[in-house]
C-alpha positions as CSV (number, residue, x, y, z in Angstrom):
1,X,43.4,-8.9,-19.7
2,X,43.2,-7.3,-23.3
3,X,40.1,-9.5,-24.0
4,X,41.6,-12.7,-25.5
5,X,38.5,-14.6,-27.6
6,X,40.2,-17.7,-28.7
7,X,43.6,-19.0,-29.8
8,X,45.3,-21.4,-32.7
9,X,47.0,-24.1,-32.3
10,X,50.6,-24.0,-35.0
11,X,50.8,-24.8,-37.4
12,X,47.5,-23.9,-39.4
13,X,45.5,-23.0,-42.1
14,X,44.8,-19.5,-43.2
15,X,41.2,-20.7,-43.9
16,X,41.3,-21.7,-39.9
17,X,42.5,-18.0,-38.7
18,X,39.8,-16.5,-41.5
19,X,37.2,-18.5,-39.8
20,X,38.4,-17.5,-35.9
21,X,38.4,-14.1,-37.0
22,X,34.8,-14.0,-38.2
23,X,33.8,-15.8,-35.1
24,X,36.0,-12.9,-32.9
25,X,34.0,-10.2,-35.3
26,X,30.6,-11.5,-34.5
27,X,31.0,-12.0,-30.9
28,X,32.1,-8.3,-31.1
29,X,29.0,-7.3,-32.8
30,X,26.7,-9.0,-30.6
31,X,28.6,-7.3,-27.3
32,X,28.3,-3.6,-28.9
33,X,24.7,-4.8,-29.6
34,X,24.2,-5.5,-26.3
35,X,25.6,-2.7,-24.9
36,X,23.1,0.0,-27.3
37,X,20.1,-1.9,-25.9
38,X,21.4,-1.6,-22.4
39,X,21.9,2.2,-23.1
40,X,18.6,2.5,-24.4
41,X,17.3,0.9,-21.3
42,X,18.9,3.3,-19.1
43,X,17.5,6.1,-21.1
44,X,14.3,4.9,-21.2
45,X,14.3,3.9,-17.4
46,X,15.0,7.8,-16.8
47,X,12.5,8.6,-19.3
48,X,9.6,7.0,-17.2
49,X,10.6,7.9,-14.4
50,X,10.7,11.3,-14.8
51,X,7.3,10.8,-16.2
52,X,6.4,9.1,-13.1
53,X,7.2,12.0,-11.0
54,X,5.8,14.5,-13.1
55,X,2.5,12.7,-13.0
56,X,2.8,12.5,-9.0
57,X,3.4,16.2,-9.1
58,X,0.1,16.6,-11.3
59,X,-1.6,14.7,-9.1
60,X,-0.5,16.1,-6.3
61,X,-1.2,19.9,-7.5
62,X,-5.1,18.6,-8.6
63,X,-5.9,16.6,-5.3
64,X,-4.8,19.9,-3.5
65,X,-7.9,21.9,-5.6
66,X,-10.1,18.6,-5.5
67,X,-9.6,18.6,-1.5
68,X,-10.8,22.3,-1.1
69,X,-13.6,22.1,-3.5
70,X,-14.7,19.0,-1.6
71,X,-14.6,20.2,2.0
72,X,-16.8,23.2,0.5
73,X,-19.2,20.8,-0.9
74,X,-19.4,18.3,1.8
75,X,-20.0,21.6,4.3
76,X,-22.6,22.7,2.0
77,X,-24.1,19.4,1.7
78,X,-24.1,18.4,5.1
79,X,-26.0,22.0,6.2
80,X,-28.6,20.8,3.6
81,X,-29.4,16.9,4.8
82,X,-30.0,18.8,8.3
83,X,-32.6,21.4,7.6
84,X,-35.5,20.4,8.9
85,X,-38.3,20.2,6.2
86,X,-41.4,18.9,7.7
87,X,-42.3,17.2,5.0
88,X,-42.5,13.7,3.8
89,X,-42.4,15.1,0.2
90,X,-38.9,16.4,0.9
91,X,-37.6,12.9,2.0
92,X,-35.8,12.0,-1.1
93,X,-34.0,15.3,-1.4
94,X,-33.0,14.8,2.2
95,X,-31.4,11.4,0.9
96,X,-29.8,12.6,-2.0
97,X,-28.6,15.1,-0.4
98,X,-27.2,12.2,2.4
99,X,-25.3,10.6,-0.4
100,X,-24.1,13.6,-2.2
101,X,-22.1,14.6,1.3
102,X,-21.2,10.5,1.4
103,X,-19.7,10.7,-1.9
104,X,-18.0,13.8,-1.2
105,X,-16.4,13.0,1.8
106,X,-14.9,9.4,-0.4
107,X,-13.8,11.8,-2.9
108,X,-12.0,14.0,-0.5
109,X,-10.4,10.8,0.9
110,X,-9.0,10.2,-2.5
111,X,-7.5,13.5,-3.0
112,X,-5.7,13.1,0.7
113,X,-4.5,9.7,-0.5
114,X,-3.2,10.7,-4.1
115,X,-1.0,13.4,-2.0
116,X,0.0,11.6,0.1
117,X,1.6,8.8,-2.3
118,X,3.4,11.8,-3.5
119,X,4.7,12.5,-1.0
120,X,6.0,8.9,0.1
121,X,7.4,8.4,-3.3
122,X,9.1,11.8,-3.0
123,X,10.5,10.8,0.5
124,X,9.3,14.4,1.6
125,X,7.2,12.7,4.2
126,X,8.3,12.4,7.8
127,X,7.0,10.3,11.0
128,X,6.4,11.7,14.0
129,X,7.7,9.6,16.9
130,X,5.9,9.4,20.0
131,X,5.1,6.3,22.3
132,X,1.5,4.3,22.2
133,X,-0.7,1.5,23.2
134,X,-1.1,-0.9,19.7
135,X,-4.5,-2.5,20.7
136,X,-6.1,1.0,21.3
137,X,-5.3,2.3,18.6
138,X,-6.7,-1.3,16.8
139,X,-9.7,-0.7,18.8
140,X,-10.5,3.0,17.8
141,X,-9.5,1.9,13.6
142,X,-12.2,-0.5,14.1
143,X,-14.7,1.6,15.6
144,X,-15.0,3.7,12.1
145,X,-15.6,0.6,9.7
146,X,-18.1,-0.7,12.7
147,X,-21.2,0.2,10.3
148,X,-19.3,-2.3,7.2
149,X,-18.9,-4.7,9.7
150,X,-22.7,-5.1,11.3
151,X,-23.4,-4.9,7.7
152,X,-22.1,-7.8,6.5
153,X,-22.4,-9.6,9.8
154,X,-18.7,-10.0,10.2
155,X,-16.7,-11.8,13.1
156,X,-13.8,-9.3,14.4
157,X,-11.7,-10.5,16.9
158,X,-8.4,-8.9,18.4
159,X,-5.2,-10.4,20.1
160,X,-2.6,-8.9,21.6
161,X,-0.7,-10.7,23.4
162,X,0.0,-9.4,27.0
163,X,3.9,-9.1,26.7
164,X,3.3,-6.8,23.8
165,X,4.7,-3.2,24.8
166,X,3.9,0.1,23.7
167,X,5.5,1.2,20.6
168,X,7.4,4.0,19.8
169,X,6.7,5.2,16.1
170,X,4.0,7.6,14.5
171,X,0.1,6.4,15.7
172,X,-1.3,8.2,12.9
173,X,0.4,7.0,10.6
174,X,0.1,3.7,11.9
175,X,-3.8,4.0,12.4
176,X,-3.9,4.9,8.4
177,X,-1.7,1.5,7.6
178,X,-4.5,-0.5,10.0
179,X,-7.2,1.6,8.2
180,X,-6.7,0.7,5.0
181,X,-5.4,-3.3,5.9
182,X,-9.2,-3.5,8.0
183,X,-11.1,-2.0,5.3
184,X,-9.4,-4.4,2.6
185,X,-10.2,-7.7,5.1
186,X,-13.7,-6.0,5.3
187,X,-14.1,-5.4,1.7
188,X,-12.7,-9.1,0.3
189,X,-14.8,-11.0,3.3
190,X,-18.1,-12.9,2.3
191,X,-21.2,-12.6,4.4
192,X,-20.6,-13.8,7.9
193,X,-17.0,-14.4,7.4
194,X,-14.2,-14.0,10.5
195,X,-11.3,-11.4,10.6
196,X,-8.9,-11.8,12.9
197,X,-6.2,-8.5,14.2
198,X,-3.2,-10.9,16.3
199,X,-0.4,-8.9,17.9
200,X,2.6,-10.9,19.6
201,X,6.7,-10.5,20.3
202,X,9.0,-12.8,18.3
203,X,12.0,-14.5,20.2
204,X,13.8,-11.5,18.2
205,X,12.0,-9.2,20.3
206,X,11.0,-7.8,17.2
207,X,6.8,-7.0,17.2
208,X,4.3,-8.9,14.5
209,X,0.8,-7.6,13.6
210,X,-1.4,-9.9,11.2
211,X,-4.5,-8.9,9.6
212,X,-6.0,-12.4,9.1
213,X,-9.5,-12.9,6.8
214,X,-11.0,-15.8,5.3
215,X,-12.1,-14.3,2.5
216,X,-11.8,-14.6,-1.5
217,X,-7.8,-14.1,-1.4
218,X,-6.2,-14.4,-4.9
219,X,-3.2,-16.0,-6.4
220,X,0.2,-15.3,-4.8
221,X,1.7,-14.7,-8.5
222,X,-0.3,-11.0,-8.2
223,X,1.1,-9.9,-5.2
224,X,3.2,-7.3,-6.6
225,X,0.3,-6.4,-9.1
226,X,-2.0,-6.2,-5.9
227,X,0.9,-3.5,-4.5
228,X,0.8,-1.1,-7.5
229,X,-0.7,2.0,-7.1
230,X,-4.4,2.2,-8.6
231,X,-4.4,-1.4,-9.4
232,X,-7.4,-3.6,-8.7
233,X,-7.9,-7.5,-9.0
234,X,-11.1,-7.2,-9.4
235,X,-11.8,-10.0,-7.2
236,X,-14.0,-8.4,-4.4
237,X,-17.7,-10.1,-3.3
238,X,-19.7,-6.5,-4.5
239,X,-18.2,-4.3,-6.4
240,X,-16.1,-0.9,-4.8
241,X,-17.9,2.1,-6.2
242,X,-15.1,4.3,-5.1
243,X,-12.4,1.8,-4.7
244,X,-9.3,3.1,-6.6
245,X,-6.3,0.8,-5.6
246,X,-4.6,2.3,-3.4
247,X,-4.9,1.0,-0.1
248,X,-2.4,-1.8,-0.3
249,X,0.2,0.6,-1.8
250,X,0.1,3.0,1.1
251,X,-0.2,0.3,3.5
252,X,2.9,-0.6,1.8
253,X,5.2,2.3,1.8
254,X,3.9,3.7,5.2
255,X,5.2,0.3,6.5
256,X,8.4,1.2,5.0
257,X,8.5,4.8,6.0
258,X,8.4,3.5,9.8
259,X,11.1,0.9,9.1
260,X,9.0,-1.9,8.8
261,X,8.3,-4.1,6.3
262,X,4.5,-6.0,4.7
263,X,4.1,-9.4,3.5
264,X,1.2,-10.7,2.0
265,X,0.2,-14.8,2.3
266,X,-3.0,-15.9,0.3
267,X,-4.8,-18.4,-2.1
268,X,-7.8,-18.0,-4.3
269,X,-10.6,-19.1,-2.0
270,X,-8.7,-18.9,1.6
271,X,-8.3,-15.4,2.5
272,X,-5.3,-13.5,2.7
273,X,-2.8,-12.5,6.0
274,X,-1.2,-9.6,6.2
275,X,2.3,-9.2,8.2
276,X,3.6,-6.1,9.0
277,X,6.9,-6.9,11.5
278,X,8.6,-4.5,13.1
279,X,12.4,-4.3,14.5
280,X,12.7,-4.2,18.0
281,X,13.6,-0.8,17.4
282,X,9.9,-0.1,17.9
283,X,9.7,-0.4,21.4
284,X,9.3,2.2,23.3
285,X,12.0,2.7,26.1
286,X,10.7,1.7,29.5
287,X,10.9,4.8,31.6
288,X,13.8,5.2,34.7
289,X,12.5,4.5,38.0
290,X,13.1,7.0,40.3
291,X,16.1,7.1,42.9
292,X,15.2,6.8,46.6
């Protein structure tokens, strides 16, 4: 109980109980060794961590000026691209001007997103729980990356299966976890590829979604890197102008905040499917029929 390292057999040699010693001395050494780098460790751990939150709170405090300045300049934008110039000399401003408010609106998307990991990493973030029909709120998510979609002359199909039930969780926040999984199979998809969006009901009873694309996927060694927060593989067809890494992170952790949980299954050259599965829980309760 005391620790016992080793033990001599009598009689012996004093040269025999020098040389256990030493040995008992040196494991000694190494263990309090040991235990300064694990103290280290821990203080280090604490040390980025608390750097870690005091960059979220920075980030935080400057997406919540970048957000105002932006809605100003996206309103002030916007009021330009629709004056009516009569002109075709004008046409290019009238463009620019386009893009400016485009840009703007991205950038004000950003700010909402870097606040928003805040707050999920602070666990000040709460769902709102009300009942709702999965496939429409599929079907109105894929409605605003339509324009992406006839661009690159993509195949979207949708799936639920009819036993699938109306949930009972938080459809915003749900319809921001589709929004960024459809813009990622949108954004890694080659020219004409397929994306499919498959609802069903395990034996469980707990509820599967997959996000299913055939497009450039990546090695399944990077799946945590592709998680991290303003990471990028660099692996997409054209390159993101205002990509910033984020969309699988909150796709992530909003999972999580709803009591569900993400897996990723891909391979360089054969797309990626994304599995969000939810506990029965989920399910909304079937309302009481009436008494006669």
């Amino acid at each position: 109980r005391q620790g016992i390292h080793d033990y001599l057999m009598k009689p012996f040699e004093p040269d025999q109980m020098i040389e256990m010693i030493e040995r008992a001395g040196e494991k000694i050494r190494l263990q309090d060794e040991q235990q300064l780098m694990v103290d280290n460790l821990t203080v280090g751990k604490k040390r980025a961590e608390l750097a870690s939150r005091s960059k979220s709170a920075f980030l935080s405090r400057l997406a919540g000026q970048m957000d105002r300045q932006f809605c100003e300049v996206v309103k002030l934008s916007k009021m330009v691209a629709e004056q009516p110039t009569g002109s075709d000399a004008n046409a290019d401003f009238e463009k620019t001007a386009e893009r400016v408010s485009t840009n703007q609106r991205q950038l004000a998307r950003v700010a909402m997103w870097i606040s928003e990991l805040d707050q999920l990493e602070a666990g000040t973030m709460k769902a709102t729980l009300e009942p709702f029909n999965l496939e429409e709120i599929v079907q109105k998510v894929l409605k605003a990356f339509q324009q992406q979609i006839a661009a690159k002359q993509l195949s979207v199909t949708v799936n639920c299966a009819p036993d699938v039930p109306k949930l009972n969780s938080d459809p915003e926040y749900f319809a921001r976890i589709l929004g960024h999984l459809i813009s990622n199979a949108v954004k890694f998809s080659e020219p004409s590829a397929t994306i499919e969006i498959a609802a069903s009901v395990l034996e469980t009873g707990d509820v599967r979604l997959d996000i299913i694309d055939n497009g450039v996927g990546f090695l399944p060694n990077r799946r945590e890197r592709a998680l991290t927060a303003f990471t990028q593989l660099g692996n997409a067809p054209e390159a993101d102008p205002h990509g910033v890494g984020l969309g699988l992170t909150l796709a992530d952790k909003l999972t999580t905040l709803l009591g569900g949980q993400l897996s990723i299954e891909t391979s360089p050259g054969q797309g990626a499917r994304v599995q969000l599965r939810f506990s029965k829980d989920i399910v909304a309760a079937a309302p009481v029929a009436a008494s006669a």
